[in-house]
C-alpha positions in Angstrom: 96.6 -37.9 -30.8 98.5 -40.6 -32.7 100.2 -39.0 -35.7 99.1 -39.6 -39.4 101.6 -42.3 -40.9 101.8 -40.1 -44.1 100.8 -36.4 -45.1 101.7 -33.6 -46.5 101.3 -29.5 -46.0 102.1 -27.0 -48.8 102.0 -23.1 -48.9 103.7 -20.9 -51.5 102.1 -17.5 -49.9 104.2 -15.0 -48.8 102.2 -12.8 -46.3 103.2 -9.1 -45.1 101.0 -7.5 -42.1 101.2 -4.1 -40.8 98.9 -1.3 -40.1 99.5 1.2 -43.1 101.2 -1.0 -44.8 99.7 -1.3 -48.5 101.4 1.7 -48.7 104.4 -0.7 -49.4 102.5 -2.4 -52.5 104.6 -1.3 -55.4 107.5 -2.4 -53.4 106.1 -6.0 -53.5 105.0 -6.0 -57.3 108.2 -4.7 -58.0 109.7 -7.9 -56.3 107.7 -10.0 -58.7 109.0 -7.9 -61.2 105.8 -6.8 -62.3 105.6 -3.3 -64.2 102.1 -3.1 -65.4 99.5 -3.7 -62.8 95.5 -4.3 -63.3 93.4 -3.9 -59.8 90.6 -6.0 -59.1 88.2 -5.1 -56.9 84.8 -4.1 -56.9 82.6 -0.9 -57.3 81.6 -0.4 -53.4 86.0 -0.6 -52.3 86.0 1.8 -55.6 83.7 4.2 -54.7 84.8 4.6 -50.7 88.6 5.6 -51.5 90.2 1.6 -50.1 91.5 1.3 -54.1 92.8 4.7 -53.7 95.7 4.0 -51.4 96.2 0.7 -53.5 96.9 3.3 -56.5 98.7 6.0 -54.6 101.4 2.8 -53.3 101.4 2.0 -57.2 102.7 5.6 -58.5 105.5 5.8 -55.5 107.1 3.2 -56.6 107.1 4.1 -59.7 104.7 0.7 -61.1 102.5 1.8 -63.9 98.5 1.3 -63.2 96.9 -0.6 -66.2 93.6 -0.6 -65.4 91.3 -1.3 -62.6 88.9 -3.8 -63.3 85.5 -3.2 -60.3 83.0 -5.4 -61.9 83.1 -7.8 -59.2 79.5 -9.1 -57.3 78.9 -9.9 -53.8 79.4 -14.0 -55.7 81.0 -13.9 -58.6 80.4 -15.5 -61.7 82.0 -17.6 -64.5 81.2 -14.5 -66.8 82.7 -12.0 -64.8 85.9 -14.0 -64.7 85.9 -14.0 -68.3 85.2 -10.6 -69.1 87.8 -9.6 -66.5 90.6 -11.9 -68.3 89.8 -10.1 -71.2 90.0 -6.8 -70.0 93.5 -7.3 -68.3 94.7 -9.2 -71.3 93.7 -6.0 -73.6 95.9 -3.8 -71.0 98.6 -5.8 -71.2 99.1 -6.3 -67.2 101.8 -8.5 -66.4 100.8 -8.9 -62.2 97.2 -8.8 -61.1 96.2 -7.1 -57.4 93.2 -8.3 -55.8 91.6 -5.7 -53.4 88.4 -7.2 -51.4 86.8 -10.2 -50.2 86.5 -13.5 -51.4 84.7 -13.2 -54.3 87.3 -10.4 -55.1 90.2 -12.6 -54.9 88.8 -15.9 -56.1 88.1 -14.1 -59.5 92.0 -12.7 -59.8 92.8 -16.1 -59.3 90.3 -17.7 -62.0 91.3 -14.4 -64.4 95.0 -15.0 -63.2 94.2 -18.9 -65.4 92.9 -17.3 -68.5 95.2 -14.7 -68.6 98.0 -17.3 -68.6 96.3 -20.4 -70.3 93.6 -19.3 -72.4 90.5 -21.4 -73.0 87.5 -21.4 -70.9 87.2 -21.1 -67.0 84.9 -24.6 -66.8 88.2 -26.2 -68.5 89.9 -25.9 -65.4 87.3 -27.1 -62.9 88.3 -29.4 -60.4 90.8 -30.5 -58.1 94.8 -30.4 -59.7 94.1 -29.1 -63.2 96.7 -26.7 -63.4 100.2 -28.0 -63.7 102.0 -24.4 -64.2 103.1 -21.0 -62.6 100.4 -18.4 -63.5 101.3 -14.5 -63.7 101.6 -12.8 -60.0 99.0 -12.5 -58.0 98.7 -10.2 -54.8 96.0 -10.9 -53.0 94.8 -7.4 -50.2 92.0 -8.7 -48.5 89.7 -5.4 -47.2 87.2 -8.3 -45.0 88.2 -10.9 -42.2 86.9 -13.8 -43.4 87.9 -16.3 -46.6 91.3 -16.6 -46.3 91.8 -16.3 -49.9 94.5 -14.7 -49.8 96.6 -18.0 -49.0 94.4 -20.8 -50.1 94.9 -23.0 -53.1 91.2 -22.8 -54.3 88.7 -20.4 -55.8 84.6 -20.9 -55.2 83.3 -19.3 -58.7 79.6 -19.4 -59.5 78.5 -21.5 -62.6 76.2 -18.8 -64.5 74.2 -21.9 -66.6 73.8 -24.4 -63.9 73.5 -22.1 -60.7 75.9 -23.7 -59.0 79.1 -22.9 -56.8 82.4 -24.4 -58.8 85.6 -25.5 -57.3 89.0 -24.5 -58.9 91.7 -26.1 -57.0 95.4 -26.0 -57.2 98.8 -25.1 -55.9 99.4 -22.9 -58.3 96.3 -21.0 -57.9 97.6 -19.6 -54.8 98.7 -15.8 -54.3 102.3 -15.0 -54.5 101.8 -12.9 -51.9 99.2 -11.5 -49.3 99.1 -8.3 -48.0 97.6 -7.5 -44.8 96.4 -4.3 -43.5 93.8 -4.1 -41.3 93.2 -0.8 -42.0 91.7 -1.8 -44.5 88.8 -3.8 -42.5 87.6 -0.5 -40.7 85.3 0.8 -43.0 83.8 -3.0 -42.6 80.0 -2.6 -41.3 79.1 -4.6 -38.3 77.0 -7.4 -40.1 79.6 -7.9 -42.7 82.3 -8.2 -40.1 80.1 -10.6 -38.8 79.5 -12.8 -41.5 82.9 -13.2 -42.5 84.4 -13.5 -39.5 81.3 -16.6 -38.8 82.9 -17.3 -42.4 86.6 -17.8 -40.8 85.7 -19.7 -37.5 84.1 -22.3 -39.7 87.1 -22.9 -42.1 89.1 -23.3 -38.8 86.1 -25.4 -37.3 86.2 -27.5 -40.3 89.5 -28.0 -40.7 90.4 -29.0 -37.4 87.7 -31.8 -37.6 88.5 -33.1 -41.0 89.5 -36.3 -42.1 92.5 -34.9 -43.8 93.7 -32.5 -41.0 97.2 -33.3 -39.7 99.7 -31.3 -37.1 100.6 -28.5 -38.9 96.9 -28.0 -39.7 96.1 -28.8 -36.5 97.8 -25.8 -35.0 96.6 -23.7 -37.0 93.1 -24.0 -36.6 92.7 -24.2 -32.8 94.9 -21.4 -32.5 92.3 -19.1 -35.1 89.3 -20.6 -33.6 90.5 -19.2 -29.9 91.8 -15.6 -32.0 88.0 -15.4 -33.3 86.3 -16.2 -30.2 87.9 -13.4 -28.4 88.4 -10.4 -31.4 84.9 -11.2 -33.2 82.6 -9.5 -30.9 84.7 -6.6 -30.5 85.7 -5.9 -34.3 81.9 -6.3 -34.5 81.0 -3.9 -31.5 83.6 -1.2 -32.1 84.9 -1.0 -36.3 87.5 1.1 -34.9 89.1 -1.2 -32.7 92.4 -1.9 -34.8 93.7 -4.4 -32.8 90.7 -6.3 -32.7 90.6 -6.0 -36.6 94.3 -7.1 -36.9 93.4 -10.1 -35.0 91.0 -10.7 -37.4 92.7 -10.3 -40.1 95.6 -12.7 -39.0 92.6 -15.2 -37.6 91.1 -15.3 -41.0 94.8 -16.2 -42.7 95.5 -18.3 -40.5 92.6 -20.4 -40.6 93.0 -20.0 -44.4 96.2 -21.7 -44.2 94.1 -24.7 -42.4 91.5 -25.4 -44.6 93.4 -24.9 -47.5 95.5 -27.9 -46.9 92.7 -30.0 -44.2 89.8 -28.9 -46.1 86.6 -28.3 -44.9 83.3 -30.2 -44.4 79.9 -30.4 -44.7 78.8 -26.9 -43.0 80.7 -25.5 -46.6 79.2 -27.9 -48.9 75.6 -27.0 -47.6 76.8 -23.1 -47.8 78.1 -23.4 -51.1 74.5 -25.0 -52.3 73.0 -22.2 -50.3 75.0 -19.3 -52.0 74.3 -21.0 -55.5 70.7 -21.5 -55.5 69.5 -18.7 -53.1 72.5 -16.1 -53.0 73.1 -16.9 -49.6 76.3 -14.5 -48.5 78.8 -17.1 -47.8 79.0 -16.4 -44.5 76.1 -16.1 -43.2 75.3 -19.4 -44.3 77.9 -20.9 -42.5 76.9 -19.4 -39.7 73.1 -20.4 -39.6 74.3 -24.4 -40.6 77.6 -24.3 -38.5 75.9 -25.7 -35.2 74.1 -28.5 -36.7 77.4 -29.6 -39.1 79.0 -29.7 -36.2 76.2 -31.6 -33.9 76.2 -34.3 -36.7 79.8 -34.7 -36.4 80.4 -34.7 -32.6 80.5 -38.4 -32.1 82.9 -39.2 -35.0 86.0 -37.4 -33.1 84.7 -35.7 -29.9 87.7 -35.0 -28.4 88.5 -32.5 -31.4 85.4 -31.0 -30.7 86.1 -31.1 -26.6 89.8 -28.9 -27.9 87.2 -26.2 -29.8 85.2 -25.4 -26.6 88.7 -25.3 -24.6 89.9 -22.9 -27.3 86.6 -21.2 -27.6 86.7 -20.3 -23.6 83.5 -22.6 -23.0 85.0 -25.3 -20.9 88.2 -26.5 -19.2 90.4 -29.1 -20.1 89.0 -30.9 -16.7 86.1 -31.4 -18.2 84.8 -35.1 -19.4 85.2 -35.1 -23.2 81.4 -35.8 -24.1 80.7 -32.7 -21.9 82.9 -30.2 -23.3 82.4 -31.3 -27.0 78.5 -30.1 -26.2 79.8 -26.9 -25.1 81.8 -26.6 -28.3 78.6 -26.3 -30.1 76.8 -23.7 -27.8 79.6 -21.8 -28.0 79.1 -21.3 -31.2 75.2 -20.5 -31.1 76.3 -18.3 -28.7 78.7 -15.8 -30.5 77.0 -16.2 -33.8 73.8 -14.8 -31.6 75.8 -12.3 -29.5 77.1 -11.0 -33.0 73.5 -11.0 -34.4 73.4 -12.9 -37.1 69.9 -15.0 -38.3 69.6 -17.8 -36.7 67.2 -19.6 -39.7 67.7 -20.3 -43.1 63.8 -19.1 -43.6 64.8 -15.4 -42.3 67.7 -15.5 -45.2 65.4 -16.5 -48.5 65.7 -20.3 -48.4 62.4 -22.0 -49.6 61.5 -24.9 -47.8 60.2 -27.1 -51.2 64.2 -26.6 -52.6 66.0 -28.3 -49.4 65.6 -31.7 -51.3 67.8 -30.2 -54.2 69.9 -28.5 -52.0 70.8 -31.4 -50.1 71.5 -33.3 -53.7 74.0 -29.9 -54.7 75.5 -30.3 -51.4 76.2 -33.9 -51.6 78.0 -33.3 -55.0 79.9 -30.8 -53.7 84.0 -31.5 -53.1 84.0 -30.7 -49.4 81.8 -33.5 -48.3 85.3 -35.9 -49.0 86.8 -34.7 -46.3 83.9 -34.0 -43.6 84.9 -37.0 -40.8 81.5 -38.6 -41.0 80.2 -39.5 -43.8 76.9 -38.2 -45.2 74.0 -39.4 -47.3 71.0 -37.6 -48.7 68.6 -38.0 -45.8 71.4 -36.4 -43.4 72.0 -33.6 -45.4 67.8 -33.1 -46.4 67.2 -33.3 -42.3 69.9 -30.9 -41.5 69.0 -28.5 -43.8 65.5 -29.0 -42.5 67.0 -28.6 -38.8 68.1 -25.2 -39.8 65.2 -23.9 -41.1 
């Protein structure tokens, strides 16, 4: 592949893995120099004792707990950003700590904003808004599947307009990232599928976009051949620690894809999906991945020929048109050995609202950087596809 005359790669994320390691947590917020710590998580991690061990690393080292703030839904809200700001501003935190999924870590970053700049969350919409350091942010991801924990963007639910907003900047990323996959164990079997269908399409994604470039490159292929081969066995057997670890380390790594590559137009019809019909994220990808990636195979088929070498579904003797076909069974394959629907109709999608959410998903950032371009009618008949 010829490479790109001019591009550029950032990351500011400092990431720790270990089994048992969150233990080490005060250690890293005293590095930060943070003394006063609020926890954001939400009420399920709460209730099960994962927020526990976050608290018992806290009062080792000595770093005072502030407040935990577990108000957090499945896809968070503009609201709950903003009554979160408030609550850690009235504690008086000076670091924040993010324990969950995405929607756990995407509103630490967007109360991370307020906390620093005041004003409204809307104000800040968009891609390179921010143009300053926020207060620390740790991000402890308990699933295998966003990547937030290293990406530059949060994916926050507009409460008036029902649609999925995107905040995006460098300095939105975590200072650090803590990975534990001990932490994933308690993870049922359907949610470890969903967002680890979540992670294979931000590598998916990335490695096809128009904006991907070597470093990104790398990174994807090598976390689309991780998932293939430690999905179904984190999904089969919650106990497997390796298999969660690889996970884990799949879901950053692909995380540290997209964030710079992007992704496509699998996420944008997700997004519209999550917003209109609460949609888990994941699943969603995983129901539209196949037919995202069937309209892109003749735009760069030989990226798509790599995914189903990486993926284990063909050889690299194969002819190019042959294997990039394979890439896309693969992936009906393992979302179906995994058990995940297979329809948007088995997941609450109404067939009268494809038309608007094909318009939501047209309008949505990701569609810039999916490597064929896209007008209504594509989008309306692959949402119809995958009904």
């Amino acid at each position: 592949m010829p490479l790109p005359e001019l591009f550029e790669y950032q990351t500011r994320t400092r990431v720790v893995y270990g089994p048992g390691i969150v233990k080490d947590i005060g250690f890293e917020v005293g590095k930060l120099g943070g003394t006063r710590a609020v926890i954001v998580t939400d009420r399920v991690l709460r209730s099960i004792g994962l927020v526990d061990r976050v608290v018992r690393g806290l009062e080792e080292s000595g770093v005072e707990l502030a407040g935990i703030y577990d108000d957090v839904p499945p896809n968070s809200e503009v609201r709950v950003v903003e009554r979160g700001a408030q609550y850690a501003r009235g504690q008086g935190c000076d670091v924040l700590i993010a324990v969950g999924g995405g929607s756990v870590i995407d509103t630490a970053k967007g109360m991370d904003v307020l906390l620093t700049l005041g004003g409204n969350l809307l104000d800040y919409q968009g891609v390179g808004v921010l143009n300053q350091p926020l207060l620390p942010l740790i991000a402890v991801p308990t699933t295998a599947g966003t990547g937030s924990e290293v990406t530059l963007a949060a994916v926050i639910k507009d409460d008036t307009s029902g649609l999925k907003l995107e905040f995006n900047s460098p300095y939105m990323m975590p200072n650090v990232a803590v990975l534990d996959p001990e932490l994933t164990i308690t993870l049922p079997p359907m949610l470890t599928a969903a967002t680890g269908m979540d992670a294979l399409t931000h590598a998916i994604e990335a490695y096809v976009s128009n904006q991907a470039e070597p470093i990104t490159d790398a990174l994807g292929i090598h976390a689309i051949g991780m998932i293939a081969q430690a999905l179904p066995a984190a999904v089969k057997n919650g106990g497997d620690l390796e298999a969660r670890g690889a996970m884990l380390l799949a879901a950053c790594i692909a995380g540290l894809s997209f964030s710079n590559a992007l992704c496509g137009i699998v996420h944008a019809m997700a997004h519209a999906c999550g917003g209109r019909y609460g949609v888990p994220h994941g699943v969603a990808n995983s129901i539209l991945l196949p037919y995202g990636m069937e309209f892109n195979l003749d735009s760069c088929p030989e990226r798509f020929a790599g995914i189903a070498v990486a993926m284990g579904a063909a050889t690299k003797r194969a002819s190019v048109q042959r294997a990039a076909r394979l890439s896309v069974a693969a992936v009906r394959k393992l979302s179906a050995d995994i058990g995940l629907p297979r329809r948007l109709r088995d997941v609450g999608v109404k067939a009268d609202g494809i038309p608007q959410l094909a318009e939501d998903a047209l309008a949505d950032a990701m569609m810039i950087s999916n490597p064929r371009p896209a007008e209504l009618p594509d989008v309306i008949q692959l949402l119809k596809q995958a009904y």
